[in-house]
N, C-alpha and C positions, 0 to 999 in steps of 0.2 A: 876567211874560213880557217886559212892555217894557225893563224893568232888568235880564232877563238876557240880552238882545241886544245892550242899552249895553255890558255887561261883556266879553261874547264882541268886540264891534267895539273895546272900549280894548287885552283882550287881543292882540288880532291887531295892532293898529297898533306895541303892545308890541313884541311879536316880530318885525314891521316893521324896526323902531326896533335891535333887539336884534341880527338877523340885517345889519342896515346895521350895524350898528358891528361886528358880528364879520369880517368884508367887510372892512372898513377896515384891523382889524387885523391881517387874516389878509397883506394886500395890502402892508400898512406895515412885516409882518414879513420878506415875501418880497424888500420893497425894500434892506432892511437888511441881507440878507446882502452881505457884503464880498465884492468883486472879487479875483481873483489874478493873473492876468495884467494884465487893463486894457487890451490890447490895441487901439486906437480900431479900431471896424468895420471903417471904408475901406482898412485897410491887407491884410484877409481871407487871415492865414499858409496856410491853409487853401490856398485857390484857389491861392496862389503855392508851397507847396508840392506840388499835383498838375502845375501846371502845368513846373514845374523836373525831375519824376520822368519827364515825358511827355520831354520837351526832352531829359533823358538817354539816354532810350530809342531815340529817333529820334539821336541822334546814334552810336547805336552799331549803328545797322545800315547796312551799305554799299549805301547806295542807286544806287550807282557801278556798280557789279557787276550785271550781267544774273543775273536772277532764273532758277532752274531750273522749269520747267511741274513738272516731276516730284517733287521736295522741296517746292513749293508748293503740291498738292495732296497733300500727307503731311499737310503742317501743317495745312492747311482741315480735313481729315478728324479729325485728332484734336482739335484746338480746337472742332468744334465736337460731334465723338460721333457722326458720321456712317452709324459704322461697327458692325452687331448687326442690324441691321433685316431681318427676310425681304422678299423681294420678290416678292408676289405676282400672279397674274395679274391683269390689268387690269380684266375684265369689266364692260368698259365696256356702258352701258345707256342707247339714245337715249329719251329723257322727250316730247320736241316740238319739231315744227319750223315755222317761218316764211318764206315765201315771202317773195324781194324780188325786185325788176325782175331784178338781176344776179348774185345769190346767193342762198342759204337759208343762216340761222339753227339750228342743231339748240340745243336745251336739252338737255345728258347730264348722266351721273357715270360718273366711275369708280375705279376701286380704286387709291389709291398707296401703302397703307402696310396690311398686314394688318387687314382688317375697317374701316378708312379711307375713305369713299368722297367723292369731290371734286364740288362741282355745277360745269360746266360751261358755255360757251358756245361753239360749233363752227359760225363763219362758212366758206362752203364756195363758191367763183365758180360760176354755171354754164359750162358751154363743157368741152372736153374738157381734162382734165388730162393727167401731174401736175402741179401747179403748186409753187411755191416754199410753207414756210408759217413763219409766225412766230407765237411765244409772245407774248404780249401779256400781259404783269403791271400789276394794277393796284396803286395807292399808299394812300392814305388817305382818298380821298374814299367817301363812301357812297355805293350801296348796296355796293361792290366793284365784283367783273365788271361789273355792273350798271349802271355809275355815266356820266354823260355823258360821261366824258373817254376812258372804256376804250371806250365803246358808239360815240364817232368814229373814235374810231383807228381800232378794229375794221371796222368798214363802209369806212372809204379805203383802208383794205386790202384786201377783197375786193372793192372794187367797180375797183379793178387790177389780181387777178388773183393775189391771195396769198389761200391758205387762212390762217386767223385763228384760233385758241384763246385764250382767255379765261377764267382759273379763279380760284375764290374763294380765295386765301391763310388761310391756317387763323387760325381764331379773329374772319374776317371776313365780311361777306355773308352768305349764307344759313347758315354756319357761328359765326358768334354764338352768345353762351347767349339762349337761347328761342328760337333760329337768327331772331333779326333781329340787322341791323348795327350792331357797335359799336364802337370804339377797343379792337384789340386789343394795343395794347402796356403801357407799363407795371405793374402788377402783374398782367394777367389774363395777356400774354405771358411775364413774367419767370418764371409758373409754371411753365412746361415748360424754363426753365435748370434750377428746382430738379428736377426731373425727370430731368437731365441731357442734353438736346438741345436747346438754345435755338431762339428761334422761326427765328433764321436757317437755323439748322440744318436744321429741320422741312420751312421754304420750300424753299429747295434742293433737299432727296429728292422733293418733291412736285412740284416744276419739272422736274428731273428725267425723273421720270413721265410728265408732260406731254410732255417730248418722245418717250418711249419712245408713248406715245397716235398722234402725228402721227405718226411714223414708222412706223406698221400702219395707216393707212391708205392706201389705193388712190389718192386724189385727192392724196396731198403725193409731193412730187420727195422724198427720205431725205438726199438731196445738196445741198441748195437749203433749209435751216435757218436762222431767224435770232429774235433775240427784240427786243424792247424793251419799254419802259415809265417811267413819268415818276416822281419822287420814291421812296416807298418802293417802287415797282413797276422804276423804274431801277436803284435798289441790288439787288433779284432780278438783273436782267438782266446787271448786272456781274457776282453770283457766278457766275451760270449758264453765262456767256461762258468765264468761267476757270476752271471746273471741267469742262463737259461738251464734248467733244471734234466733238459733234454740231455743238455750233453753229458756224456757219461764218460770220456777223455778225451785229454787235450794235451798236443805237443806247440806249444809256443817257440819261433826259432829267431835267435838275432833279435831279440824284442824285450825280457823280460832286466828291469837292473831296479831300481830306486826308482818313487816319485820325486824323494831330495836332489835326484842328479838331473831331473827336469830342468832344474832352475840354472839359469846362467848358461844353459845350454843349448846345442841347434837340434830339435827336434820337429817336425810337420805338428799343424797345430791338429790333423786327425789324432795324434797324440796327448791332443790337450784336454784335460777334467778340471774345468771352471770349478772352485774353492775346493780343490782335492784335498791338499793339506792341511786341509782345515778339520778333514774329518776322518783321513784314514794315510797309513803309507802302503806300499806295494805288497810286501809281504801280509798285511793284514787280509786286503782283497785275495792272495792264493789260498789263505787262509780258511775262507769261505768255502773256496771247493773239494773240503774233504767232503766223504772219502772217493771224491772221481779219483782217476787214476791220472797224473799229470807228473808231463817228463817235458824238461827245460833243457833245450838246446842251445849251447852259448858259442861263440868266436873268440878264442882267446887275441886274435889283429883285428876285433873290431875296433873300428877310431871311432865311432858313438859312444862318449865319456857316460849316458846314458845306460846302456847298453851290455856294456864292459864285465867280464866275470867278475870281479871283485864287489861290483855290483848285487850282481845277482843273490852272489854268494849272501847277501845279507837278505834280501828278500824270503831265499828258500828255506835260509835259518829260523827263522820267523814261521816260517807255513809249514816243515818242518813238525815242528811242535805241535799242532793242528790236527797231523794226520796221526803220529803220536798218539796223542791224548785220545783218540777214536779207535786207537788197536790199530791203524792199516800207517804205519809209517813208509812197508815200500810204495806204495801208490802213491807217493809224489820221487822223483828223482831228477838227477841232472845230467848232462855230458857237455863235456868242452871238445870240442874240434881245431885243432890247427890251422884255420883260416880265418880268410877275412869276412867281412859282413855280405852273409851270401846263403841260401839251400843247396848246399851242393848237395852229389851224388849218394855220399857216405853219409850224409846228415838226412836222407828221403829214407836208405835203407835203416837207420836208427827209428825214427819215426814208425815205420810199418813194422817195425820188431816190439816196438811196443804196443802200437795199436792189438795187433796180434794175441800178446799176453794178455792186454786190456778184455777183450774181445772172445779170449781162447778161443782165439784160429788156430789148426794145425796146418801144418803141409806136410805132404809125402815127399814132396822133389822139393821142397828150399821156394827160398823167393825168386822172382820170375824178373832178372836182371837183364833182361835182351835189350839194345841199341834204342832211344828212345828216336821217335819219329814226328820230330816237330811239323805240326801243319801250318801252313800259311795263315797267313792272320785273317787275310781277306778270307779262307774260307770259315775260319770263327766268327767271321763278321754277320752279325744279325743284321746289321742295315746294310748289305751287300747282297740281299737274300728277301728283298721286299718290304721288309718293315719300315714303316712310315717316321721319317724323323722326326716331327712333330711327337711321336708318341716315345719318345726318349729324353725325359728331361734331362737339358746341364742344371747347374747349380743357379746359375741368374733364372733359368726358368724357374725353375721352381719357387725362389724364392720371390719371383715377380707376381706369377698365381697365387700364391699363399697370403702376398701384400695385399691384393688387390680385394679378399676377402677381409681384410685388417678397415683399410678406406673404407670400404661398405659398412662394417659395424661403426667407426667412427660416424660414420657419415650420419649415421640413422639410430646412435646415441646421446645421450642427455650429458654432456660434460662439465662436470665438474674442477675447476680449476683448483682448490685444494686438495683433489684428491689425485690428480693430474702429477703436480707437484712430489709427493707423498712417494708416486710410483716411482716416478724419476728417479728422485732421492734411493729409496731401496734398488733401482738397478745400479747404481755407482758407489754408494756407500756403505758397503755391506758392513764394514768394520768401522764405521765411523769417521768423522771429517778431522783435520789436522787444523790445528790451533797454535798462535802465536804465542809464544815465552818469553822472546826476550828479543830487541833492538839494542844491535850498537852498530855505532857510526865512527867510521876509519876516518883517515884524513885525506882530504878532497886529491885527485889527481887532473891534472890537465880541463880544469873545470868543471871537473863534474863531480860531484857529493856521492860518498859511497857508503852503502847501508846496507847490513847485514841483518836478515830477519831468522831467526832461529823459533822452530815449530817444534811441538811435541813428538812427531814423530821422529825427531832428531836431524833436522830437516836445516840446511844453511841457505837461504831462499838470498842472490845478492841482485843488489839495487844499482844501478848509476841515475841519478835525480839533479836536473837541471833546472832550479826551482822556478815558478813562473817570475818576472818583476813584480808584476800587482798583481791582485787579488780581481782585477778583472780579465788577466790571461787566461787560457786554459790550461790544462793539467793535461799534457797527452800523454798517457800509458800503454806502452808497447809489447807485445807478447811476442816478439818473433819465433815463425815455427822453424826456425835453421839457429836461433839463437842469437843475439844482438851484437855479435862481430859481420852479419850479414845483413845489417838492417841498411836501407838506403841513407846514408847521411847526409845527401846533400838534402832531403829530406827535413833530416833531422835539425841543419843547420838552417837551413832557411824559419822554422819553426822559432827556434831560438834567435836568430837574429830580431824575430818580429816580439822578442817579449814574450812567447809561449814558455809552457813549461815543458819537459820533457820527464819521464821516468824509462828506462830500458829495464828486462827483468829476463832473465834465465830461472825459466821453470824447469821441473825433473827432467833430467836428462838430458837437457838442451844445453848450449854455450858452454860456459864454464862449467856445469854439472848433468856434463856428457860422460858416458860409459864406456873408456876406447876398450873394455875387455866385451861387454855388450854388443859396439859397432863392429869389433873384427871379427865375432863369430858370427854377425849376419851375413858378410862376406855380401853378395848379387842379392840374396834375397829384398824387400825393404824394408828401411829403417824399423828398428823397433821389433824386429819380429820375435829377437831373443825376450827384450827387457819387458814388453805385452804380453807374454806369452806366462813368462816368470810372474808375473805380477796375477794374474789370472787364477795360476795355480793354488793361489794365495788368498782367494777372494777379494784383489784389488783392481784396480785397471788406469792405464795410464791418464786417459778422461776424467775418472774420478781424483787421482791425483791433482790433475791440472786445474780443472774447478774449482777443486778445497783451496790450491795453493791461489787461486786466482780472486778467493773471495778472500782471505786472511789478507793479501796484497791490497785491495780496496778499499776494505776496513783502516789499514794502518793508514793509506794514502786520506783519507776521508777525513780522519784524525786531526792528522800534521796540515792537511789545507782544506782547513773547512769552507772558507770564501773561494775556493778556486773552482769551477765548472770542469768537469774531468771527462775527458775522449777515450776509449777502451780502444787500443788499434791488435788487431791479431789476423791474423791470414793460417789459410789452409786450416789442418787440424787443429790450432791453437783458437784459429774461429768458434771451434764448434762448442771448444772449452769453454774462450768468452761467454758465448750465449747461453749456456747451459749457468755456470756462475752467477749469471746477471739475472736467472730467472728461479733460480734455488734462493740466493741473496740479493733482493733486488735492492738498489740503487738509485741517485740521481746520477745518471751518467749515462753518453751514448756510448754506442756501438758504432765503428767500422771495419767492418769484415770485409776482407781480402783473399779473393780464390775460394767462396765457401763453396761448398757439393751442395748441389738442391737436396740430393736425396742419396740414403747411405744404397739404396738399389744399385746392386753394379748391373754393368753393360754386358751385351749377349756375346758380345763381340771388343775388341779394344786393350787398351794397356790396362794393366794390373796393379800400376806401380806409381800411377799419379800422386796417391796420399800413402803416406806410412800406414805400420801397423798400431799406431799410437790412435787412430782414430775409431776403435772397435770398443762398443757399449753391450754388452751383452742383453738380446729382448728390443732394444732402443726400435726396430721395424715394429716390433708387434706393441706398442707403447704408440708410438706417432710420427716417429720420423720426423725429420729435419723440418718440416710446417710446422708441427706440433712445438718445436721449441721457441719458432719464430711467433707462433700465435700466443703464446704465454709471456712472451716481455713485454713488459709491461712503457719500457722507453722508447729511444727512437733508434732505430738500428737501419744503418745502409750501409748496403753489402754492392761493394768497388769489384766486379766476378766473380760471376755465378757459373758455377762448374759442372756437368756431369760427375761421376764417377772416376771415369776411365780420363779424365783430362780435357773432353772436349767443352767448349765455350759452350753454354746455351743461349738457345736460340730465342730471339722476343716473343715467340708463342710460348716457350719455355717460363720466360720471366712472369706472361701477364696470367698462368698458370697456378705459378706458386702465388703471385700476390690474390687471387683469387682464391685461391685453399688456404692462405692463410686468413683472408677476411673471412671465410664463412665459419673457421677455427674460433677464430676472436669473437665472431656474434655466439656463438655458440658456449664459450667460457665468459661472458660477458665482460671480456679483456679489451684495454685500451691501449696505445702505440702506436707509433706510426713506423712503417717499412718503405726503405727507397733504395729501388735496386735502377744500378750502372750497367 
């Protein structure tokens, strides 16, 4: 017994020993792959390329030229999908209220988007109305409505004599998955771009609402509207200024600078207006809101490079001239505050000094500055107070109901596979696909052939190509989503020992034409969220990119070895690139997809951060979804796991699911292919 314990402990240290040196050489091989570009980091073509496309874009709109209210609200509305949605009645439902010395608190909901219901907070003065009322959005801080920052403004408001609203911004506050508060931007917001209504979008209609809300009540003047709110809650208050006719002013705080400093920067993508700069800069949109009365509250320690007075200052110069050119130049103005990125105390009393003049309010005795009285969250909690959570959509809710309306039309439509195509195509290539210029080839390193593919977009696409021996090897072309210094080699070497061929390729962003000024402002967020975000702003997307570059990549490959059979390998997000390439350009050539998501639906519940933000198609849910692309390739495609969303494995009900919706896809576009899922 005792020597077969020795044997078991030599074994293991064995393997120890064994598993260390395979490690090393797994690690020593990955090192060994040869550079192609060599590009030194700090010079990041990448950054200096988005930022050059931005700089062009902004240079070709006439920021000179007074913007039309009327074409500017064309464009909001199709940028961001505004336009489908029923509107239904409010039926608004008061949950509880709280007595203060000078007003009552009600907790509501109510209804902004079909079967939608919003938890509220409805500050109300005593004394006889009607009184003026303002929307009050809150930004990022937790709980939402709830949160200290929203919970002072709100009380300096009423306890002056303005009714006060205060609503949970969707996918926040009581509106969370498990309806507690979370960060809803990044992938859990980006969800509903794929959806086709981005979260701005969403806020907007629901703000909206909000005033349709105060404006049927008996206690608000209908004529005496105003909104504000601080950071992501200022950036509402701006759309809302420039889109709804209701409001008649607005104090934006911590929120207003440039759309150009969008780009390369860490902003929540509720921030995001899919092809903004394609049609307007920031100061054009204040522009629109003459003659409201509108006063810009800045931080001169804001660290939002976004954000930033100098910023701003360029916006207000711009909107400025606007109010100008209409005779009311005071009705827009600004204040800078000595602090950091925040509503404070002094920035609430600014606010209601303007509202006031906005308004001509007078006072006898001044503003009413007494200790503010923060209440418990739980008692602003509508769902602590009886409301059924089921009747509180998160973000996965809603976009799972709205999907499931998407399947039903699919289901019991006539599909067309050209026109299928067509659509695709306009969600990813707004600006058109990137095209090959010019091949040159370095000289080989450590056996591998190095080829450098140069695109029109100014694009250095690099190669390492392991050529087959004969022309009866395959050709396997690899897309890695971490970039092909993380590709498995032994993999790799095994394939080449047997005579295969290999190609590895660093698409945008990845490997060698990685963004280290992109990766270190995403910081924890994931991958992507800067260089997605930026690209979007722009009418691009990182998909469409990957695509274009993945079909110019095929074509060249297709060229140089006509006789060779060729394997597409890609995992994760790079999968979905493959598929989508293969079915815009199709090909003789398979697919093997690694880690694909069945479906872009995220999970009610789960991690957020399985796939980057490089895998966001704007519309792709309300188009077809990940069946849809699988039913239109035309080759043979097996997919080595099949993913949830959020990271989990699916399940064999799962798999014989999708291969069933994607066969009744296929009879239906009278598509041929075969699918085989691992």
């Amino acid at each position: 017994m005792i020597d077969f314990k020795i044997c078991l402990v030599s074994f293991g240290i064995l393997m120890g020993l064994n598993s260390s040196i395979q490690a090393q050489q797994q690690q020593q091989r990955r090192a060994a792959l040869p550079s192609v570009l060599a590009i030194p980091a700090e010079i990041d073509p990448i950054k200096v390329m988005v930022e050059d496309q931005a700089e062009q874009l902004i240079g070709a709109l006439d920021c000179e030229k007074a913007a039309n209210p009327q074409d500017m609200n064309k464009l909001v509305r199709k940028n961001l999908k505004l336009d489908g949605y029923a509107i239904p009645p409010l039926d608004m439902q008061l949950i509880s209220s709280i007595e203060q010395d000078n007003y009552t608190v009600h907790s509501l909901i109510f209804q902004s988007l079909p079967g939608l219901y919003v938890p509220a907070s409805l500050y109300v003065p005593k004394g006889n109305g009607p009184f003026p009322a303002i929307l009050n959005s809150h930004g990022h801080w937790p709980p939402g409505r709830r949160s200290e920052i929203v919970q002072r403004t709100a009380h300096m408001l009423a306890s002056n004599g303005y009714v006060c609203l205060c609503i949970d911004a969707m996918g926040s506050g009581e509106r969370g998955r498990e309806h507690e508060h979370e960060y809803h931007g990044a992938n859990l917001g980006s969800a509903l771009l794929d959806l086709g209504t981005p979260l701005m979008g969403i806020q907007l209609l629901e703000n909206s609402r909000a005033i349709d809300l105060l404006c049927s009540l008996p206690e608000v003047d209908p004529e005496r509207i105003g909104a504000t709110g601080a950071s992501g809650g200022g950036n509402q208050t701006m759309w809302l200024a420039a889109m709804d006719p209701r409001i008649k002013a607005a104090v934006p705080v911590v929120s207003v600078g440039t759309f150009r400093a969008y780009i390369m920067n860490s902003n929540c993508v509720c921030e995001l207006h899919p092809n903004g700069l394609l049609h307007f800069e920031e100061g054009q949109l204040l522009q629109t809101m003459a003659p409201k009365a509108i006063k810009i509250i800045s931080a001169l320690k804001d660290g939002n490079a976004a954000f930033n007075a100098h910023q701003m200052l360029k916006s207000f110069r711009i909107a400025k001239e606007a109010f100008a050119r209409q005779g009311v130049p005071e009705r827009i103005d600004y204040e800078l505050f000595d602090e950091p990125h925040s509503y404070t105390t002094e920035m609430n009393i600014s606010m209601i000094k303007w509202f006031d003049g906005a308004f001509g309010a007078t006072r006898e005795k001044g503003l009413q500055l007494d200790n503010v009285l923060l209440l418990d969250t739980n008692e602003l909690a509508v769902l602590k107070h009886g409301v059924k959570q089921e009747l509180i959509l998160s973000i996965p809710d809603f976009i799972s109901r709205e999907f499931s309306r998407t399947e039903s039309r699919i289901a019991t439509s006539t599909l067309d596979k050209m026109d299928y195509k067509k659509q695709l195509r306009a969600l990813l290539y707004t600006g058109g696909t990137d095209s090959l210029l010019r091949v040159q080839t370095l000289e080989s390193q450590q056996g591998w052939q190095r080829v450098m593919l140069e695109t029109s977009r100014r694009q250095l696409i690099p190669l390492l190509i392991s050529p087959p021996l004969t022309d009866s090897n395959t050709l396997h072309v690899y897309f890695p989503s971490m970039g092909k210094q993380q590709v498995a080699m032994q993999e790799i070497e095994a394939l080449r020992n047997k005579g295969e061929g290999v190609v590895l390729i660093d698409l945008f962003g990845l490997g060698e034409r990685s963004s280290t000024t992109a990766d270190k402002i995403d910081g924890a967020l994931p991958r992507f969220h800067t260089l997605s975000r930026s690209l979007l702003w722009m009418g691009r997307s990182m998909m469409g990119i990957w695509a274009s570059e993945i079909g110019l990549i095929n074509a060249y490959l297709q060229q140089e070895y006509k006789s060779s059979k060729r394997t597409l390998v890609a995992d994760r997000e790079t999968a979905i690139a493959a598929l989508i390439s293969n079915v815009l350009n199709p090909l003789e050539q398979e697919l093997l997809l690694r880690e694909l998501p069945i479906s872009y639906l995220p999970g009610a519940t789960g991690a957020l951060d399985r796939y980057n933000m490089a895998i966001h198609i704007p519309g792709i849910l309300h188009w077809g979804d990940i069946p849809m692309l699988l039913a239109l390739n035309e080759q043979r495609v097996m997919i080595d796991g099949l993913y949830q969303l959020d990271g989990k494995p699916c399940e064999i009900a799962n798999k014989e699911q999708l291969k069933n919706k994607v066969q009744h896809y296929k009879k239906q576009l009278k598509n041929q292919g075969t699918l085989l899922i691992n």
